[in-house]
C-alpha positions as CSV (number, residue, x, y, z in Angstrom):
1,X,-26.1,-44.7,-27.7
2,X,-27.6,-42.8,-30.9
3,X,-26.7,-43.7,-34.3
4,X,-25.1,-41.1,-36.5
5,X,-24.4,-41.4,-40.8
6,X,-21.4,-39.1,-41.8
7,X,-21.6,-38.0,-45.8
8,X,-17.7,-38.6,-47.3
9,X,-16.7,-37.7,-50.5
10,X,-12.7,-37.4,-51.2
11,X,-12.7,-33.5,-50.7
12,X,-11.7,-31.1,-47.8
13,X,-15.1,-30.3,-46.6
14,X,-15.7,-34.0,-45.9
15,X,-12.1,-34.7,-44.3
16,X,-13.6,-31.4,-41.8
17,X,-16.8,-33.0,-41.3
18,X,-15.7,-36.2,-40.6
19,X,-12.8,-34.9,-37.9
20,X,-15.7,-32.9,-36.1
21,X,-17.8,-36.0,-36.1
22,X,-15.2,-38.2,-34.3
23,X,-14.8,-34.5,-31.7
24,X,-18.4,-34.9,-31.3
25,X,-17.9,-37.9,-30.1
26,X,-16.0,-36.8,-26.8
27,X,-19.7,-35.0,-25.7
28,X,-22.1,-37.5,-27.5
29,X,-22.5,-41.4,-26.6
30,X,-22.5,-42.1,-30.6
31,X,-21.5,-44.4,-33.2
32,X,-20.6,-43.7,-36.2
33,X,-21.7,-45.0,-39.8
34,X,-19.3,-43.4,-42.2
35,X,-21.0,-43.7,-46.1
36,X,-20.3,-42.3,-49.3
37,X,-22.6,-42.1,-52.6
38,X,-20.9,-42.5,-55.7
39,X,-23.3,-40.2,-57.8
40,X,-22.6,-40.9,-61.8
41,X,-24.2,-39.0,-64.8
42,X,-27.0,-41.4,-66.9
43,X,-24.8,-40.7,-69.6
44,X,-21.8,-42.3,-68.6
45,X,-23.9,-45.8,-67.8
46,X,-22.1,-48.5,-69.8
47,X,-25.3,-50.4,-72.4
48,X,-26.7,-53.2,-71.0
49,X,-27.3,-55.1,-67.5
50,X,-24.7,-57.6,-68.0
51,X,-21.0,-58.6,-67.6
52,X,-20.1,-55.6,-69.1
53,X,-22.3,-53.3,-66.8
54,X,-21.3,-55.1,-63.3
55,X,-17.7,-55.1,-63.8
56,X,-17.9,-51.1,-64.4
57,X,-19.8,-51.0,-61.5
58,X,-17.3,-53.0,-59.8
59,X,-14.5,-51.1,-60.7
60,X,-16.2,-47.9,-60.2
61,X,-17.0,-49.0,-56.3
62,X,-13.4,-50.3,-56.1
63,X,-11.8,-46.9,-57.3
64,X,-14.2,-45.3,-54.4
65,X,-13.8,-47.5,-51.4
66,X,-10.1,-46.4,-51.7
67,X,-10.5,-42.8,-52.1
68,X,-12.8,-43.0,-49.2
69,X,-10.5,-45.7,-46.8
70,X,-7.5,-43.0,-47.4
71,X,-9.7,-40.4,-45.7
72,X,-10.7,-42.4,-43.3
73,X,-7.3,-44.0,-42.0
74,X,-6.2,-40.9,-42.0
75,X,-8.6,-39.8,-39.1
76,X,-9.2,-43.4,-36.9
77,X,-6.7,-42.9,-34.9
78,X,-8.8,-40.2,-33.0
79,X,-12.3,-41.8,-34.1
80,X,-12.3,-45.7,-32.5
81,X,-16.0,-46.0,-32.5
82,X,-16.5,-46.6,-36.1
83,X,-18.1,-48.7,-38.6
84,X,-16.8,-50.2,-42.3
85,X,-17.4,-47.7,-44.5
86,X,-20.8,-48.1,-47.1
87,X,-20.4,-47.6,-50.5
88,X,-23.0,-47.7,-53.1
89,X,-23.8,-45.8,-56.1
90,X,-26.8,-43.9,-56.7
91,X,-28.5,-40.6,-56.5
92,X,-27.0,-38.6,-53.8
93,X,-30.2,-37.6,-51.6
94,X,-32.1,-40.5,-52.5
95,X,-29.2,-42.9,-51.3
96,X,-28.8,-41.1,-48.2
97,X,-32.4,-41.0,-47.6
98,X,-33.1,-44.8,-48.4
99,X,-30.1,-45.4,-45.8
100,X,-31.5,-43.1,-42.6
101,X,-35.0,-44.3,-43.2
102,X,-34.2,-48.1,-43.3
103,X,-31.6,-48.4,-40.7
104,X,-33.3,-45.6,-38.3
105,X,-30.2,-43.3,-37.9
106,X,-30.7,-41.0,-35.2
107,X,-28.4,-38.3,-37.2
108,X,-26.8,-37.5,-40.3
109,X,-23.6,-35.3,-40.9
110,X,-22.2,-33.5,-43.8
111,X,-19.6,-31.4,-44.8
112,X,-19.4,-27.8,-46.7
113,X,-16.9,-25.4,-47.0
114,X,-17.5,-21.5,-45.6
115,X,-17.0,-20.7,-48.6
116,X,-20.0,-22.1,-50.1
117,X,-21.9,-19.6,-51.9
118,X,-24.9,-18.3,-50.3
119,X,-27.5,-19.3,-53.3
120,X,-25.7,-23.1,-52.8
121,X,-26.3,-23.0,-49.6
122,X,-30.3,-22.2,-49.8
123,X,-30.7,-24.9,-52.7
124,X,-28.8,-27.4,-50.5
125,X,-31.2,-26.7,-47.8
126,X,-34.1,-26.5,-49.5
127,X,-33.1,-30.4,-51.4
128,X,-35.1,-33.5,-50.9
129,X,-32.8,-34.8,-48.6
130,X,-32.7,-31.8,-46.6
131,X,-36.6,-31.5,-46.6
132,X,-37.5,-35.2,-46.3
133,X,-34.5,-36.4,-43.8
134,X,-36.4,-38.1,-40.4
135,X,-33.4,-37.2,-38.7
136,X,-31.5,-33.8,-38.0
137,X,-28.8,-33.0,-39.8
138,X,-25.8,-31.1,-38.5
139,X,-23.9,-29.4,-41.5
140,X,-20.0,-28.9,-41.1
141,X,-18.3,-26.0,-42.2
142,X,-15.2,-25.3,-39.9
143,X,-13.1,-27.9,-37.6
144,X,-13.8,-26.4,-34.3
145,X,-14.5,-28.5,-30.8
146,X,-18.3,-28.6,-30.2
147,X,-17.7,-28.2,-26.6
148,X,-19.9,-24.7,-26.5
149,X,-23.5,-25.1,-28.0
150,X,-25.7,-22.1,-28.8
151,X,-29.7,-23.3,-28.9
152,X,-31.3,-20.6,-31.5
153,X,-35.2,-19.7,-30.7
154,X,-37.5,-17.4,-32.6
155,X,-41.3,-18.0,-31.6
156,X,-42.7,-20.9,-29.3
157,X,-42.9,-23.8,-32.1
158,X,-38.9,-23.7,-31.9
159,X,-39.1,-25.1,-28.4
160,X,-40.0,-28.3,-28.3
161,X,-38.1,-29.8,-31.7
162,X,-35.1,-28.5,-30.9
163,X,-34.9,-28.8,-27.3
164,X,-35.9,-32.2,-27.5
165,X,-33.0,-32.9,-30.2
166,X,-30.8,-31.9,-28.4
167,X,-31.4,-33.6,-25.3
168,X,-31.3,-36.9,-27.3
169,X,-28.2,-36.4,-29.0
170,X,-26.7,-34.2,-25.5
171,X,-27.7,-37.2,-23.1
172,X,-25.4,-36.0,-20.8
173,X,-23.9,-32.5,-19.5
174,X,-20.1,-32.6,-21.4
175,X,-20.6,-29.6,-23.2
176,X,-21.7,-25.7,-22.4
177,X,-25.2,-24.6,-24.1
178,X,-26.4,-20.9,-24.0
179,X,-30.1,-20.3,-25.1
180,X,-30.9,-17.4,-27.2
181,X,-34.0,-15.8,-28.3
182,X,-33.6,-14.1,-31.7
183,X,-35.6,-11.6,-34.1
184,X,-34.3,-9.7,-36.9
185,X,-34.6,-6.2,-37.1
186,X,-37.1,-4.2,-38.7
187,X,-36.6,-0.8,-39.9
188,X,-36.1,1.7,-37.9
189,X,-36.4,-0.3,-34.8
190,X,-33.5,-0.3,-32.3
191,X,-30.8,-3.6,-32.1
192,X,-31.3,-5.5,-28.9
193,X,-28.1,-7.4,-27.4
194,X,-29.4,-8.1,-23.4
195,X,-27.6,-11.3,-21.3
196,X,-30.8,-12.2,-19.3
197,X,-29.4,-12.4,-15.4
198,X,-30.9,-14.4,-13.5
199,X,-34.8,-13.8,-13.2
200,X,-34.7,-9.9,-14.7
201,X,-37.0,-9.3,-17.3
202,X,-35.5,-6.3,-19.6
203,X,-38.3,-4.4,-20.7
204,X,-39.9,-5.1,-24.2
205,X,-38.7,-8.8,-23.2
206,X,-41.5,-10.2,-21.4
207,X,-42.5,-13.2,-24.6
208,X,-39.2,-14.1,-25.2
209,X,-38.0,-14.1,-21.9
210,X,-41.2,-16.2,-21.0
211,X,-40.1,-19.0,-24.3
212,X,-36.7,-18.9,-22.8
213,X,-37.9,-20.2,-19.3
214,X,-40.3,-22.8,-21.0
215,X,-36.7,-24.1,-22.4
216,X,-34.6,-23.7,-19.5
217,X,-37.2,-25.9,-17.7
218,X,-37.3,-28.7,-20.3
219,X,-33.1,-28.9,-19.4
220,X,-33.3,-29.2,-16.1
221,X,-35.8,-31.8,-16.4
222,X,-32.7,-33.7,-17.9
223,X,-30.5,-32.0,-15.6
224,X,-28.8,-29.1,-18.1
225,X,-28.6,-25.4,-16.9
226,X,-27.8,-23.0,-19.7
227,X,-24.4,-21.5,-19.5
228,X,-26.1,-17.6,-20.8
229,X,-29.7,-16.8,-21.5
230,X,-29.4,-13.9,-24.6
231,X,-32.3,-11.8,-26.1
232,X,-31.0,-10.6,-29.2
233,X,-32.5,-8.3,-32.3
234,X,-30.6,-7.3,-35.0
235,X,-29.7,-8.1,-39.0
236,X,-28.5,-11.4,-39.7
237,X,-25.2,-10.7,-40.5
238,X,-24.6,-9.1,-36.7
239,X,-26.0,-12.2,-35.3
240,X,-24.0,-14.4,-37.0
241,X,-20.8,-12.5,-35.8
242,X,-22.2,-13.1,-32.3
243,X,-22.8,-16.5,-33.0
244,X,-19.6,-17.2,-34.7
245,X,-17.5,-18.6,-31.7
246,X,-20.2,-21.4,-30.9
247,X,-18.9,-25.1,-31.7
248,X,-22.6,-25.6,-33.0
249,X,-25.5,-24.2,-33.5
250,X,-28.9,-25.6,-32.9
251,X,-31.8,-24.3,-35.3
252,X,-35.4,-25.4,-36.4
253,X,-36.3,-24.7,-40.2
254,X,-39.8,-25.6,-41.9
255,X,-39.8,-28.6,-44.2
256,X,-40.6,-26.2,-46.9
257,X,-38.6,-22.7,-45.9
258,X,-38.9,-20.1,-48.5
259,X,-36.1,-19.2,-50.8
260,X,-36.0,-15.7,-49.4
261,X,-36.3,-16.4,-45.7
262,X,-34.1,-14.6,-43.4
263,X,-33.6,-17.6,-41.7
264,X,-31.7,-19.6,-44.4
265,X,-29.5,-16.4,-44.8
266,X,-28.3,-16.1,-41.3
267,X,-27.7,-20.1,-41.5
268,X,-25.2,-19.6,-44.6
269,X,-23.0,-17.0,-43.2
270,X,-22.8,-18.6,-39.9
271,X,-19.2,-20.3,-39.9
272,X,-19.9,-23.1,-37.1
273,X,-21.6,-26.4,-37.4
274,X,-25.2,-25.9,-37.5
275,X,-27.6,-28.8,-36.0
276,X,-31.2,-28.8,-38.2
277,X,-34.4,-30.3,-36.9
278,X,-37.4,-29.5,-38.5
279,X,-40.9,-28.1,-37.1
């Protein structure tokens, strides 16, 4: 059984992320460690280390375990597996961090909205927690049922990272996964959509149809067979329409991806849960 941290705050888009969690939880053999950072301005620190300052905090955890317990009641019915909430307050991304590197979670899941802007989205990517996180992360932005995963490769270091994740959080064969090797286009080159049938090799297909093998053989080791096998080349905003009925979406990003890459921008318009594991 792996170990999973969901991120709640009193808001929509962790009321989403917490539903999917518990969904997740029909294809994953997971428990699940709710937790919620109450994140509070230096400013607004009573004086002191005292009475005074300990029954603010007091009060100010109190006020938060409440918000939070009406979220979750609201959802246990459908999500038995589950821990007492933790509630602390701190720094958002040093919190979370502290918590998955002491207590060894195998994943952490958080919540935001589709419409998140775009520049949010990179900065929230590119933040410490983000960056630094020993686990993957799987961001929520829609309630949908994970049951159809889509396993995203672009060059050979993709492969091992995120086939490996998600054989350790996919122990078993519940849900449906496609692999597909991606590029974006370049100007004036043509878009590729090909299903790969069987052992065809379209031409101009030889690499990525050879990466796509390497993964299909690290599945069956564990005994998964992908659903479709897709070479696809085109902008990122056509692949994320073709990627926009998955139930999530597995992806490797560089501890340190660039501001500009086109990889964050296809993340951020993708509307499905996205699964992050770093190479």
């Amino acid at each position: 059984m792996i170990s999973a941290l969901v991120s709640l705050n009193a808001d929509l888009a962790s009321s989403i992320a917490f539903r999917y969690a518990c969904r997740l939880m029909e294809y994953i053999d997971m428990r699940l460690q709710p937790i919620h950072v109450e994140e509070v301005d230096k400013g607004s620190f009573p004086p002191g280390s005292g009475w005074v300052r300990s029954t603010w905090e007091k009060g100010l955890l109190q006020t938060a375990e409440e918000e939070i317990a009406q979220l979750v009641n609201a959802e246990k019915a459908d999500c038995p597996s589950l821990d007492a909430t933790i509630v602390e307050i701190g720094e958002y991304d040093e919190a979370l961090l502290h918590e998955i590197e002491e207590k060894s979670y195998d994943l952490l899941v958080e919540g935001v909205l589709t419409s998140f802007h775009g520049q949010l989205f990179h900065r929230k990517i590119r933040s410490r927690l983000y960056r630094f996180s020993p686990s993957p992360i799987i961001i929520v932005k829609n309630l949908v049922q994970p049951d159809r995963v889509a396993v995203l490769l672009k060059d050979a270091l993709d492969v091992t990272p995120l086939i490996s994740t998600f054989l350790k959080l996919f122990s078993t064969p519940k849900a449906s996964v496609d692999l597909i090797h991606f590029a974006f286009k370049e100007s004036g080159k043509p878009e590729i959509k090909e299903k790969i049938q069987d052992d065809a090799v379209p031409v101009g297909s030889e690499n990525a149809c050879k990466l796509l093998n390497t993964a299909k053989d690290l599945l069956a080791e564990k005994g998964w067979r992908p659903k479709e096998t897709w070479v696809i080349r085109d902008t990122a905003e056509k692949i994320s329409e073709f990627l926009s009925d998955y139930g999530l979406i597995g992806a490797c990003l560089p501890r340190n991806v660039h501001k500009d890459s086109l990889m964050l921008d296809l993340l951020s318009r993708i509307p499905s849960a996205t699964l992050l594991c770093k190479k």
